[in-house]
N, C-alpha and C positions, 0 to 999 in steps of 0.2 A: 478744084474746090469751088462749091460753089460764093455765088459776089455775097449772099446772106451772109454767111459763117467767113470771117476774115481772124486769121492769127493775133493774139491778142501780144501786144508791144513789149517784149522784155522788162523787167523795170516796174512792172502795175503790179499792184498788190490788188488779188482778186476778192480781198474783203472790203478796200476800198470804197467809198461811194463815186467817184469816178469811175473803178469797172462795173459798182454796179447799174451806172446810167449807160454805159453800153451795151454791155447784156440785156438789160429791160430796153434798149432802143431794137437790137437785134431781135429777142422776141417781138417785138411790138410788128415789125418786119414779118417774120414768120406769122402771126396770127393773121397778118394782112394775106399773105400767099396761101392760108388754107382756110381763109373765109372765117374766122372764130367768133361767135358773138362774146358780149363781153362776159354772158354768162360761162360760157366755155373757156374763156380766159383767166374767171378769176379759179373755177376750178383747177384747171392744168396748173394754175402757179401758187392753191392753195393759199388764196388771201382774200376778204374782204372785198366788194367792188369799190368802196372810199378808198384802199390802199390802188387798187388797180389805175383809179381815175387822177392821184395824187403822182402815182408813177408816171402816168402820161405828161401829167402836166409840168412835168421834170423835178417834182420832190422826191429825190431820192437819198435814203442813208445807206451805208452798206446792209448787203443783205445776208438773210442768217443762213445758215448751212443745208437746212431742208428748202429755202427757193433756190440756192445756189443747184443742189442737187437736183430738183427740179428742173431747173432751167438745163442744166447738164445733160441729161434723160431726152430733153424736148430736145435742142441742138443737135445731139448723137441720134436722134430720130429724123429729125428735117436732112441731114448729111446721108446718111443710108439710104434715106428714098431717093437721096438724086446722086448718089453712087449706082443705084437699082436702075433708077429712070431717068436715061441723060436728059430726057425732054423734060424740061419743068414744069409742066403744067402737067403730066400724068405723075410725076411725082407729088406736087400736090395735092391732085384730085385723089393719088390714092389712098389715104388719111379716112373719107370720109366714105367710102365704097365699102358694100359690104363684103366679107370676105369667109372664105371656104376652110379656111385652118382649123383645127381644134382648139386653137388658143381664142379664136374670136367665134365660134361657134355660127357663124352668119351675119354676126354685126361687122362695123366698121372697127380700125383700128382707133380712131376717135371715138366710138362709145365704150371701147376697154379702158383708154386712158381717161376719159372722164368719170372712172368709178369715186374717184376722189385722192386716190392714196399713191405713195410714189410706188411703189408695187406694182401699180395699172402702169404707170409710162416706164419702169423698170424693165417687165415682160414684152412691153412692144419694143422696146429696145433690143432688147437681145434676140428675138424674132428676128428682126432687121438683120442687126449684125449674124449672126448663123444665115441667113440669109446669101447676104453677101460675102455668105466665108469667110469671116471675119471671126473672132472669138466670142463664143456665147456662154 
């Protein structure tokens, strides 16, 4: 597993605003390891950049069910690529590489999931996972 993605503690309630300051540190983590500007940031988590820069700044309430799922999608995404790519840094890099599939038509998997909707990080999720053999 990668040091990103750590098991979340028996006991937390994942609507909490405690898990949701770990999750949004975990992402914050993840955006940092595929380079994200904050525009691409506040896309993929579908919020605001006031809420995005309110998150950094550790104002966090729990969060509602579509950035949870979000966040879920992105996580099961960063995990697959470094299931895929033991080296981390090609697991990274490959986010933003354009690519030859029919689902991504030549673009990166990063300009599919920044279409806006969770539908774009849904289908690169499950890419991955079929990918890895895993269930799609």
């Amino acid at each position: 597993m990668s040091a990103l993605l750590k098991p979340v503690s028996a006991g937390v309630d994942p609507g909490s605003a405690r898990a949701a300051g770990s999750a949004l540190r975990t992402f914050f983590r993840l955006a940092e390891a595929w380079q994200l500007s904050v525009a691409e940031q506040t896309t993929l988590l579908g919020v605001a950049r006031t809420t995005l820069y309110q998150w950094k700044q550790g104002k966090v309430a729990p969060l509602d069910r579509h950035q949870l799922e979000r966040l879920s999608h992105l996580f099961g995404i960063y995990s697959a690529l470094h299931i895929l790519f033991p080296v981390g840094e090609r697991a990274d890099e490959w986010i933003k590489k354009p690519n030859s599939a029919p689902l991504f038509g030549g673009r990166s998997a990063l300009d599919r999931m920044l279409g806006g909707q969770v539908a774009d990080l849904y289908v690169v999720r499950q890419y991955l996972d079929a990918q890895r053999g895993g269930k799609a």
